[in-house]
N, C-alpha and C positions, 0 to 999 in steps of 0.2 A: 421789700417783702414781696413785692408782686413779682421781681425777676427771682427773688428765692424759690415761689411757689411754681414759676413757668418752669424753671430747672427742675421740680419736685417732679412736674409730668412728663416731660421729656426724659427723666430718667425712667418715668414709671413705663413710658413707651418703649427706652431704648430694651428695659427687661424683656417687654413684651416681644421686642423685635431678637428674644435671644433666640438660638438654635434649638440651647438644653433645656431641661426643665429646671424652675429654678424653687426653692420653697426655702421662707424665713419661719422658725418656731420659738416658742420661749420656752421656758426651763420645765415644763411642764409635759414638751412634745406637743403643743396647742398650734396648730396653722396656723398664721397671723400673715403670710404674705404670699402670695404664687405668680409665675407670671401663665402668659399665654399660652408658652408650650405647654408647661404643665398638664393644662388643660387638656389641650390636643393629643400629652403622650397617654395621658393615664383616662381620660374619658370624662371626669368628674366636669362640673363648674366651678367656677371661680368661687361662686358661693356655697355647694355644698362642701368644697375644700374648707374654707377659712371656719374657722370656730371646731376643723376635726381634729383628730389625733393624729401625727404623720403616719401612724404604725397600720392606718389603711391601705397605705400603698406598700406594704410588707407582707409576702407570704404566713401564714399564721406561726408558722415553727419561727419565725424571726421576730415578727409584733411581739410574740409571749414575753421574749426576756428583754424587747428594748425598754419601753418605761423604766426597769431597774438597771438600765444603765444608766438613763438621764441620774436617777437618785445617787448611783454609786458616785460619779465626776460632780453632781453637784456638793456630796458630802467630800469627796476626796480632793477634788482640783485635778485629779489624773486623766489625761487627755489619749484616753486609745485611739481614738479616729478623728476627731478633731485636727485637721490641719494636715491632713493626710489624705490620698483618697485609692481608693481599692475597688473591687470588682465583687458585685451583688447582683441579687437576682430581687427586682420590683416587680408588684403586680398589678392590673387595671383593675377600673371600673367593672369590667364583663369578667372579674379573675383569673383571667388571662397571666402569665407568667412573661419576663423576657430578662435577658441580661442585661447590664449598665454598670457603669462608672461610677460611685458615690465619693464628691469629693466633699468633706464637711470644712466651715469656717467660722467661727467666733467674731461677732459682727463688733461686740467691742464686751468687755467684762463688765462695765457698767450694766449695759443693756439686760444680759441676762439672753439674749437673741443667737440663735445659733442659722447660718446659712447654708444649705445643701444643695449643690448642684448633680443632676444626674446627664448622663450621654448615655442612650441607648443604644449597648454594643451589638446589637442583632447581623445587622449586615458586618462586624469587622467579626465576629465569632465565623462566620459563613466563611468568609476569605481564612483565617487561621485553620480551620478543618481542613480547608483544600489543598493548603502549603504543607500544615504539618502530615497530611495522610490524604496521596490522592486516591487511597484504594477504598479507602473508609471514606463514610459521612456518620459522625453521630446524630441520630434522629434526636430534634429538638422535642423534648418531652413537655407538654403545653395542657396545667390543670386548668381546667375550668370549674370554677367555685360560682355557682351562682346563689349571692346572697340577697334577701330580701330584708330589708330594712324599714320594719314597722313602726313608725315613731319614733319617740323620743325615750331610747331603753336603756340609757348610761346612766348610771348609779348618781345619785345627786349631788356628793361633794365633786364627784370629777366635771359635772357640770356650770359647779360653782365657782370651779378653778377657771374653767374655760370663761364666763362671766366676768369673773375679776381682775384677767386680762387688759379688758378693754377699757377704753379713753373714756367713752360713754355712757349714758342710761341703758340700761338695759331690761328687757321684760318680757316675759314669754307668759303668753296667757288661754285658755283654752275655748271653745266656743261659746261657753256662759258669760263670756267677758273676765275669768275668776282668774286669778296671777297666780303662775305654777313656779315662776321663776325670777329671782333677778339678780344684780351682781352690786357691790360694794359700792361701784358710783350711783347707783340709783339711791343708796343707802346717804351716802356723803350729797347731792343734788338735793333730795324732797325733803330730807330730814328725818325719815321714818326706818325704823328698822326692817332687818328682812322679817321676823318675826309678826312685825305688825303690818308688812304687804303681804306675808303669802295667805294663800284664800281668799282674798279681799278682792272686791272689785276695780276693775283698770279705774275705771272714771272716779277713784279717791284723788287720782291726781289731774282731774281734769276741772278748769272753772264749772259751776255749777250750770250754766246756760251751755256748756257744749256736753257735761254728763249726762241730761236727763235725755239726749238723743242716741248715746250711744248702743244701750242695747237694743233699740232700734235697728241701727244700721246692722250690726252685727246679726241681727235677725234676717234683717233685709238682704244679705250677701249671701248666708245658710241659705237661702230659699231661692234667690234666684242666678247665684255662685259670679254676679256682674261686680267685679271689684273697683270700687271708686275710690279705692286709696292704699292698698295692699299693693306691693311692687313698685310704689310710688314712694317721694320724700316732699314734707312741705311745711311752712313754718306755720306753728300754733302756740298758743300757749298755756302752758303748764303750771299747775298749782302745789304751793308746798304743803306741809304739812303744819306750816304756819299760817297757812291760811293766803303767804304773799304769792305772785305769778310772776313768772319769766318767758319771754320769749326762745321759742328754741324750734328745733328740725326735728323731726319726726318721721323717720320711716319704716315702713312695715312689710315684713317677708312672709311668708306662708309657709312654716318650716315643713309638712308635706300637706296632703289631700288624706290622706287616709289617718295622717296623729290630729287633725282637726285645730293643731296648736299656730298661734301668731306670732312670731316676734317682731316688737318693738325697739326702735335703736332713737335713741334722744339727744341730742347733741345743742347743750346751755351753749344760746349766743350773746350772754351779757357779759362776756368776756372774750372780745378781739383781739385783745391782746395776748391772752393764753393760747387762741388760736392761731394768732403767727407765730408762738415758740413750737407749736406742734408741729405746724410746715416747716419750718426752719429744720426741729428737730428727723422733721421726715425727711428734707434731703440731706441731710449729714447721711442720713440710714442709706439711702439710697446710692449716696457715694463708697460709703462701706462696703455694702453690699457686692459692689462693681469691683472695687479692689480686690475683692476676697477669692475671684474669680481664678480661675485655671489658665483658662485662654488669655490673651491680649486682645482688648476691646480698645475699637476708636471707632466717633464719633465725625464726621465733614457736613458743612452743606452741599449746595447746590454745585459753588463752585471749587469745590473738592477742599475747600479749607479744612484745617481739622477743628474740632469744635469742644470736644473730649475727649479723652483716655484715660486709663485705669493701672492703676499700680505693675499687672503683668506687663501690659506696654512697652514702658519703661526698662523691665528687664529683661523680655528677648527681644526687644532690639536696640536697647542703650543708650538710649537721647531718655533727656528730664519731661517731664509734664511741661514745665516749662516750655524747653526746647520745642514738642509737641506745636501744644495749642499755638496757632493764626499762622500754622505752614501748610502749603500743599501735601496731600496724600500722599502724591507720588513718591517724595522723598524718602519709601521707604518701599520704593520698588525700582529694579533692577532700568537702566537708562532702555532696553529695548520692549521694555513694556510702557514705562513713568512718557513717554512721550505721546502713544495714545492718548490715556489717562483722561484728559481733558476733553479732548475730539466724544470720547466716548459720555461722559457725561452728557456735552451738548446736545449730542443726537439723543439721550433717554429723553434728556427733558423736552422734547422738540417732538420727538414720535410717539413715545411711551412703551417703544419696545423693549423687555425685556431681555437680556442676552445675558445677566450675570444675579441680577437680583432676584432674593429668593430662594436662592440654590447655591449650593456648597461647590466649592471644586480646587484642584491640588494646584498650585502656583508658587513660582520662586518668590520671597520675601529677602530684602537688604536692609543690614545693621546699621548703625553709626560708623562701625569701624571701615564698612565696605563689604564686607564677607555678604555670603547670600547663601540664605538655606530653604529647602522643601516646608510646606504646610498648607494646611488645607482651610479656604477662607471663605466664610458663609458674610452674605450682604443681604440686609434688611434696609427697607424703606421704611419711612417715619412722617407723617403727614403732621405738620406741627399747625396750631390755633390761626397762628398767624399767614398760613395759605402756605407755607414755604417749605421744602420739603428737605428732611435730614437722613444722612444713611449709615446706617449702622455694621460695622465690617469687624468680624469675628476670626480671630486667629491663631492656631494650631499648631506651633510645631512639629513636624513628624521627622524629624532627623533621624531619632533612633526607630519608629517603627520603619522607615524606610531601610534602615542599614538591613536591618533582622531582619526584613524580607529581602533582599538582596542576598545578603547570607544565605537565608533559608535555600531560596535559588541555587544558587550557585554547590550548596551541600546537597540538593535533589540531584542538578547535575554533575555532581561527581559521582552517588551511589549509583546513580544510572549508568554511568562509566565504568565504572569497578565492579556491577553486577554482569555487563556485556563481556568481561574479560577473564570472569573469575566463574566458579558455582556458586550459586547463592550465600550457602554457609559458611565457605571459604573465604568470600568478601566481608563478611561480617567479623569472622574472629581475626581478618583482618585491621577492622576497624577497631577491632575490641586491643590487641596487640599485634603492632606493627614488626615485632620477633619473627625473625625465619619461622615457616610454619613446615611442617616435616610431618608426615602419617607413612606409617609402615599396614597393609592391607596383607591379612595373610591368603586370602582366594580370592581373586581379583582377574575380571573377562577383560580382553582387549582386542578390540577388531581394529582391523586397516582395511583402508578402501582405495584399489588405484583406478584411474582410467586408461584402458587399453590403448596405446599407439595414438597418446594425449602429444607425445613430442613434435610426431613427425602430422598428424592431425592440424597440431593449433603453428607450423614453421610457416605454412604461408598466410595466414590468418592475421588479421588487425590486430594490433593489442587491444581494443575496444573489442572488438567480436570475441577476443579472449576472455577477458574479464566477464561480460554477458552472458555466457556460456556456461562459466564456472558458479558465478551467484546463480542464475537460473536452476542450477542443477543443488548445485550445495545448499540453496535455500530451502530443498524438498527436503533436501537431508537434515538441517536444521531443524525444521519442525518435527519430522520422526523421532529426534533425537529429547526435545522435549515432551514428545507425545506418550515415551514410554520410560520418562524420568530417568535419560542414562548422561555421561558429561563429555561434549566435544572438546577434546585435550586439545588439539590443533590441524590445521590443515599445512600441507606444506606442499606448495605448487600444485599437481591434482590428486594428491594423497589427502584422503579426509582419515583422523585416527577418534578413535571412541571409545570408552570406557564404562564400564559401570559401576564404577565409584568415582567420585563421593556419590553417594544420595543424598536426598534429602531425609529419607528415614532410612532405619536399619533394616535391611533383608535380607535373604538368602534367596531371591527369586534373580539377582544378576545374569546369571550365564543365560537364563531363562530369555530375557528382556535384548540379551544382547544377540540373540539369535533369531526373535522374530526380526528387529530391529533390520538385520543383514538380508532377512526376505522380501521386507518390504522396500530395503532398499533396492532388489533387480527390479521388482515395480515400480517405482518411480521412474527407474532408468527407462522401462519397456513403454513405459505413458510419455516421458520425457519425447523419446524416438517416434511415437505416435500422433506425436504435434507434427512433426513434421520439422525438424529445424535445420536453421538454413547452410548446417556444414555439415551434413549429415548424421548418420546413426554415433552412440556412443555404446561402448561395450565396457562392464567395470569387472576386475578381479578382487572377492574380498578374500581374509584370511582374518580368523578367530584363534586365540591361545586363551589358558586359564594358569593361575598363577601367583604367586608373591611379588608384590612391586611395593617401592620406597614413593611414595607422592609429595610436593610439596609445590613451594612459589618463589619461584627464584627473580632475580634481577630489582634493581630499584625503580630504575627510571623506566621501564616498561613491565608490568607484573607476566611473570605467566606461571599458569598452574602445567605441571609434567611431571612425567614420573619415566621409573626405571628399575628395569628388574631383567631378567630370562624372559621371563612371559614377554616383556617386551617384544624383544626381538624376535621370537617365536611366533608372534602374533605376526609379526613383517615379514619374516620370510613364510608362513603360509600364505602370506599376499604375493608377493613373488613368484612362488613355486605353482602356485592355483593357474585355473582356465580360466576364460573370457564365460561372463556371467552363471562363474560358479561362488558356492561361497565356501573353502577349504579350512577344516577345524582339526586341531591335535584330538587324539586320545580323551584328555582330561576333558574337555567341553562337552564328549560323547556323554561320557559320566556322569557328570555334572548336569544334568537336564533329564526332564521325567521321561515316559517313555510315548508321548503325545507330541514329539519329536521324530523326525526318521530323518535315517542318513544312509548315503554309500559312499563304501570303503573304496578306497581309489586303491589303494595302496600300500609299502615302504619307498619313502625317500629320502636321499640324504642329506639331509639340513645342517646347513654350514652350522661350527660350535655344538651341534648336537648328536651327529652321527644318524644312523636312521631310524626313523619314525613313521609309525603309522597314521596316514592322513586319508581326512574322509569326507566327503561331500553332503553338506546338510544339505535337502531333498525340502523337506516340508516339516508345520509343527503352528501351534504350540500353546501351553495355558500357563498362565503365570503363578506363583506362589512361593512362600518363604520366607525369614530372615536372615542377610548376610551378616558373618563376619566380622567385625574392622575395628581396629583398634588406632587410636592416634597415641604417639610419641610424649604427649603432655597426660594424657590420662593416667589414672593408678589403672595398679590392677594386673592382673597377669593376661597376656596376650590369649587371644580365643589361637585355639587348631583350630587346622584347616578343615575345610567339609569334607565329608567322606567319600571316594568316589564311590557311584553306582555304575553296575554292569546292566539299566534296564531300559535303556533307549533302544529305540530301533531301527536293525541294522537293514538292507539292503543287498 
């Protein structure tokens, strides 16, 4: 009995030493057992926990209808959460809100006890925001409820319940020494009904040489608030309603300062024997309890023995209880850690430096079979009676959240990939269907941009000086290119080509956009040359067309979005046929743009495929507005015309 009752506390420590929070109730929702975290997570005391309702650590919208769940499962036997565990939202002491893990377990059917453990997922919700959405953060939305809790204000059966709970006498009494309360063992112990204790004075069940002082003392503590046995437990003795007296424990709480009320807790010690089945029966509970667990729990001493483990143990990582108990720890860690192992114990016990206990951290874990997987493993120290010290090591496995963040990885860098390559929108209905994607645009801008005497410029030139050169310059143009929401179709050697479709939204301000675009790029060029760089000036020819083009994404193994039309090539050979830092547009672009715009007309030339054409010099300009155009190949619907031209730009 006496190793049954050391095991009872060394379980009761190993809870204490858990990570989670842990809480045992009976069918009622009555607290009957919490450990340490608990404490720590949610703010309460061990004491104002035990004898509450769990549904305090429950937002209100979720207390309301748990108690009628306990009724529904205990009338039905239907197990929704039981044996399962899912993601909830608990509240503190300061009503305070956070997320967690609620995994529930059936401590046995007899008992009537149900087990809840929670993980506080605050810090893994942070890491999932971040993967799932690094452009978003959802703001953690945090009620603060501050309630104030005046006395003793729950309706008196549901306090009766909580009362009848317990192993013990029970007695709640208010400053006159007058009994407001007590529970079925006080009933079955003195002999007296509740009926014939309530209102009655405490000291009916006291021998008459310790009654005739009590309201004395009781006076005595009102006045000078010095408590000489309140907070305390101590053996006295108790008189029945028969007149006979038993030895028993007697302790007294102060359920607050402002309800004025006492409780009294009685524990009959004329039976020792009743009281080793209740130790007995408390570590059976206590071994339940640890079974019923999530994680894989084991227990070692000093020197790394193992001492206990719990039912998950067993099953992520495949040896018996058996097997377990009087082997080293190591045995279930990978040979280039398990050789440590040892060395590191000795130094704890020898310095008392911490370097693992305490704190949680991610480490490889090995099965019976050999295999070895990721999880994450919290150690707790345990200072047992006997001066010796025990440690408690809490285990995890993260297999799958590690895959899914891996995943998740590896899915951000491909979007990242596929968005560098593609227009935005285009990567997406990629995503969405991998089908050829095809759009027919019926008024669609297309600029070309070359570098002047780039061949005979970059023939004695590094290929490094090359490259340098080209990003330097192309990079200005890149941000231009986003800065007025138009799409870089491709570059090819020092040809940069531009379009202004796709959008991201629908306009008709394109020709518009793709014409400042073309100004600001001889500035870049003219700031480019004003650095001074070290192969001298650059001089570019562009060339603007307006037009029908087919768009789409060809190829598997490399995507590229291009398109094809007249305007096409119309748009290349105004690049061709242009001056050194002019920007040369057909006709239709003239039209195409308000009259905040000016141009000179250069000309007629004769443009290969097209015969001659009148080209003209865009000069200066410009303010944006509009919507374009565009129809894709998969939509209903009848094709938009084309925009009308205008004759109201200005000429030169």
């Amino acid at each position: 009995n006496n190793e049954t009752a050391a095991d009872s506390t060394i379980l009761k420590l190993v809870l204490d030493a858990s990570f989670h929070a842990l809480f045992v109730i009976n069918e009622e929702g009555i607290i009957q057992l919490v450990n340490e975290k608990s404490c720590e997570v949610f703010g309460w005391s061990r004491d104002e926990f035990l004898g509450s309702n769990i549904h305090i650590i429950m937002p209100s919208d979720v207390a309301s209808s748990h108690d009628q769940y306990l009724k529904n499962y205990l009338l039905t036997g239907v197990k929704k959460m039981i044996g399962t565990q899912r993601e909830v939202t608990a509240q503190r002491k300061d009503g305070s809100t956070f997320p967690c893990v609620l995994g529930l377990s059936e401590v046995s059917k007899e008992s009537g006890l149900i087990c809840g453990f929670i993980r506080d997922l605050t810090s893994e919700k942070n890491l999932e925001e971040r993967n799932e959405n690094l452009e978003e953060r959802n703001e953690a939305n945090t009620h603060t409820i501050k309630v104030q809790r005046k006395g003793l204000l729950v309706a008196e059966d549901t306090i009766l319940g909580i009362l009848d709970a317990s192993f013990h006498a029970l007695f709640v009494i208010n400053e006159e020494g007058i009994i407001q309360l007590v529970n079925e063992k006080s009933c079955e112990v003195f002999g007296w009904s509740k009926e014939e204790m309530m209102s009655q004075n405490i000291n009916m069940i006291m021998p008459s040489e310790v009654a005739v002082n009590h309201d004395q003392y009781l006076k005595n503590y009102l006045k000078t608030g010095i408590k000489k046995m309140i907070g305390t437990q101590r053996e006295v003795n108790a008189q029945r309603k028969d007149g006979t007296t038993f030895p028993c424990v007697l302790g007294l709480s102060e359920v607050s300062k402002e309800s004025g009320l006492i409780c009294g807790f009685i524990r009959d010690l004329t039976s020792e024997i009743k009281v080793r089945m209740e130790v007995e029966e408390n570590h059976k509970l206590m071994l339940k309890i640890m079974d019923s667990s999530f994680h894989a729990l084991l227990v070692i001493n000093e020197k790394g023995i193992i001492q206990m483990v719990n039912e998950r143990s067993t099953k992520v990582l495949g040896w018996t209880k058996e097997e377990f108990i009087g082997q080293n720890i190591k045995m279930i860690m990978p040979h280039e850690h398990a050789h440590q192992h040892d060395d590191y114990l000795k130094r704890y016990l020898a310095t008392g430096f911490k370097r693992m206990i305490g704190k949680e951290r991610e480490v490889p874990a090995k099965r019976k079979d050999g295999t070895t997987f990721p999880c994450i493993l919290g150690l707790s120290e345990i200072d047992t009676s006997d001066g010796t010290k025990l440690f408690v090591g809490f285990l995890e496995d993260i297999t799958v959240r590690k895959s899914l963040l891996i995943a998740e990885a590896e899915r951000e860098a491909s979007d990242n990939l596929l968005h560098n390559i593609l227009p935005e929108h285009i990567a997406k209905r990629l995503k969405q269907d991998p089908s050829h994607i095809a759009d027919h645009y019926e008024n669609t801008t297309i600029l070309f941009a070359d570098i002047v005497g780039f061949t005979d410029k970059t023939s004695s030139m590094r290929p490094h000086d090359v490259v340098t050169m080209l990003n330097n310059l192309f990079s200005q143009f890149d941000y231009l290119v986003g800065h007025y929401d138009l799409n870089k179709v491709k570059t090819i050697g020092d040809c940069y080509m531009v379009t202004s479709i796709p959008s991201s939204e629908i306009d008709n301000d394109g020709c518009s956009r793709v014409c400042m675009f073309a100004l600001d790029l001889l500035k870049a060029v003219k700031t480019y040359n004003m650095s001074g760089p070290q192969h001298g000036h650059l001089d570019i020819r562009v060339g603007i067309a307006c037009g029908q083009v087919v768009a789409g994404v060809v190829g598997t193994k490399r995507f590229l979005f291009d398109m094809w039309g007249d305007a096409v090539n119309v748009a290349a050979r105004m690049e061709q046929h242009g001056l050194p830092g002019k920007i040369q547009v057909t006709k239709e672009v003239v039209d195409n743009v308000d009259n905040s715009f000016s141009f000179e007309l250069r000309g007629t030339l004769n443009i290969k495929g097209k015969g001659m054409l009148d080209c003209y010099f865009l000069k200066s300009g410009g303010k944006l507005k509009g919507p374009a155009n565009r129809r894709s190949v998969y939509n209903s619907g009848n094709p938009h015309k084309p925009l009308p031209a205008r004759s109201n730009s200005t000429l030169m």
